[in-house]
N, C-alpha and C positions, 0 to 999 in steps of 0.2 A: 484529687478528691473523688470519692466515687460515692454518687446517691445508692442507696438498695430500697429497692420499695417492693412491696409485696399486696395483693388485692387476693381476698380470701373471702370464702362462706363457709360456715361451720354446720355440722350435722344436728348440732342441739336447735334448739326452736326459740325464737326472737325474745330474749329477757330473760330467757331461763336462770337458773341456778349454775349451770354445765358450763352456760354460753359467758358468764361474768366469772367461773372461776378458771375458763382458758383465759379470757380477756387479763385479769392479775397476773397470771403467770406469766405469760406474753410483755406485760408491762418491764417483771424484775431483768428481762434481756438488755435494757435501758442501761443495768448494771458493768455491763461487760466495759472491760477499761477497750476505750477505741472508738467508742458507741458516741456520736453527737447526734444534736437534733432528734432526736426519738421522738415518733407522733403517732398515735396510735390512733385512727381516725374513723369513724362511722361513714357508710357509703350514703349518699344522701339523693344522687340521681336515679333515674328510672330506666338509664340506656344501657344499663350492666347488671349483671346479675349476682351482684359478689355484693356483701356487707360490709366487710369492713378493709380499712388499707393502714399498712402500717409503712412507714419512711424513718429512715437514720441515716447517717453522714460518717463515712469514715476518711481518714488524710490521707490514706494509702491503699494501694491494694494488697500492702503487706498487713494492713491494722485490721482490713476485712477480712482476707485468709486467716488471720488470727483470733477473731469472731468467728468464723466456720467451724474452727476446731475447738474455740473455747467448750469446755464439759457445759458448763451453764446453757450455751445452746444449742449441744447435741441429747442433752438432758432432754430440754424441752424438744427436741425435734420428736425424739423416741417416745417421749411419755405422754406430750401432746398434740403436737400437728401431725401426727402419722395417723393419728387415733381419733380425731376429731374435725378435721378438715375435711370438705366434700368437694372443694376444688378452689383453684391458687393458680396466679399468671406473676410472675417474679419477674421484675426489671431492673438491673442494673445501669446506673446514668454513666459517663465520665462529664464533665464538660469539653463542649465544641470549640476549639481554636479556630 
């Protein structure tokens, strides 16, 4: 199993129009066959600087490479987060035996 979680702030401004029509898109990735647990989460504390974090769950690290390459989320990589993100710390879990 591998967690992928991702902690982001986005260039648009808190509520905007910009910042809730990334936030939908961001959502349809949820689609990709492979994709469990999808959480798309609001930053809530004051000892980081990012807004928001997104967590999913895949079985494999073949099911995740195959998320990487899916079009659906090199689509949104291209049209979105390259375009819209102002900064992002991306962590990969496995579990600890």
């Amino acid at each position: 199993m591998i967690r992928h979680t991702v902690v982001f702030r986005l260039k648009h401004f808190k509520d905007s129009s910009e910042e809730k029509k990334f936030l939908e898109a961001m959502k349809k990735l949820s689609s990709i066959p492979g994709v469990n647990k999808f959480e798309l989460l609001r930053q809530v504390s004051s000892k980081n600087n990012y807004d928001f974090g997104l967590s999913m769950e895949f079985g494999s690290s073949i099911e995740y490479e195959a998320y990487n390459r899916h079009p659906n989320h090199t689509s949104f990589v291209e049209t979105y987060w390259l375009n819209e993100v102002s900064g992002f710390l991306e962590i990969d879990f496995e579990p600890y035996n």
